[in-house]
C-alpha positions, 0 to 999 in steps of 0.5 A: 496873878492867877486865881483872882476872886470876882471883885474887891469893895473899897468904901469911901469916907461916907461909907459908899461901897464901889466893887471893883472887877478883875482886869487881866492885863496882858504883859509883852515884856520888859523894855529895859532900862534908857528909854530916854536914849530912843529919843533922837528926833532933836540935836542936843542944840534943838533941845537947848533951844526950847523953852523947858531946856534953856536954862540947862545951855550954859551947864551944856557949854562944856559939851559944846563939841557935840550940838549936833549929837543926836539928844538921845545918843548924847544922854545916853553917853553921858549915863555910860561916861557917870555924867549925872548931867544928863539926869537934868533933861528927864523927869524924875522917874525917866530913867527908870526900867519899864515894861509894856502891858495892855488891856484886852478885854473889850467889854473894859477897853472903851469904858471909864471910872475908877482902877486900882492896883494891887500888889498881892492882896495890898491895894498901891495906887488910885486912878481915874479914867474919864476917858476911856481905859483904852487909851488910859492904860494901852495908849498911856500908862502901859506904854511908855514912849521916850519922850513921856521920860524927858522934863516935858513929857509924862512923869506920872506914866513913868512912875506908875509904869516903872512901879508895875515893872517892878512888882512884876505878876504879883500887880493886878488891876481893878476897875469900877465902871462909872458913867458920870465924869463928876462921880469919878473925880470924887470917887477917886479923891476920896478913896486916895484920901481914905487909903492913902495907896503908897503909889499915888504920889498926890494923897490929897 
């Protein structure tokens, strides 16, 4: 979005006011819909083999032809063919469309806090980085590898990817930099209990 004012306030329950700063986020594009479908480093009967997967090999019996079938490739044929059976191997926002975005500004990229997205004026998710916002939003919710779509990857990054895809240039990003780990943890809770933000999934 253009024309973003300095910063915005939130204010937690005991009336602390933390001001958030613009962050411009740079977007390269739509990866589309089936991204599980890159994921073809294992065989559909590597897959079964593992812990999260085994409880799917006797609904997998009818398919027994194509073990060897790249898991990816074999999904995806599923997906085309209306079996919903491959839905049982991803996460419950995997099969959704994402896009890439990252950070670039690098008085931002090697801090942590609080962020908050906004969808035109209306805030729609909380979050915390104790990390750094390089490797919170380039490294992770901005870049959504096949594996994060499966039942053993990353289902937050799914879901707030797929969200900021579809809000497309109306979605902006905030951040609050703070330095103490514990102060983040709290900020964020309160903050997610105070505003419940439609995108966070857990509103405590």
């Amino acid at each position: 979005m253009s024309g973003e004012a300095d910063d915005r306030e939130l204010v937690t329950s005991d009336g602390v006011v933390y001001s958030f700063r613009h962050v411009a986020l740079r977007f390269d594009g739509p990866v589309g819909g089936d991204a599980f479908a890159l994921k073809n480093n294992k065989s559909l009967a590597e897959t079964l083999a593992h812990r999260r997967y085994k409880g799917l090999a006797r609904e997998a019996e009818d398919h027994s032809a194509l073990l060897d079938m790249p898991l990816g490739e074999f999904l995806l044929g599923l997906k085309r063919n209306g079996d919903t059976f491959y839905k049982r191997f991803l996460n419950k926002h995997g099969d959704q469309s994402f896009s890439v975005f990252a950070i670039d500004d690098p008085e931002i990229l090697g801090k942590k806090g609080v962020y908050a997205y906004y969808v035109d004026d209306e805030l729609h998710y909380i979050g915390r980085c104790r990390d750094t916002m390089k490797k919170r939003i380039n490294q992770g919710y901005g870049k959504i590898h096949p594996k994060n779509c499966y039942i053993d990857g990353q289902s937050t990054n799914c879901h707030l990817n797929a969200k900021i895809t579809e809000a497309g240039d109306a979605v902006s990003l905030w951040f609050c930099d703070l330095d103490s780990d514990a102060e983040i943890s709290a900020v964020e809770v309160d903050l997610i209990r105070r505003y419940q933000p439609a995108w966070n999934i857990q509103k405590h």
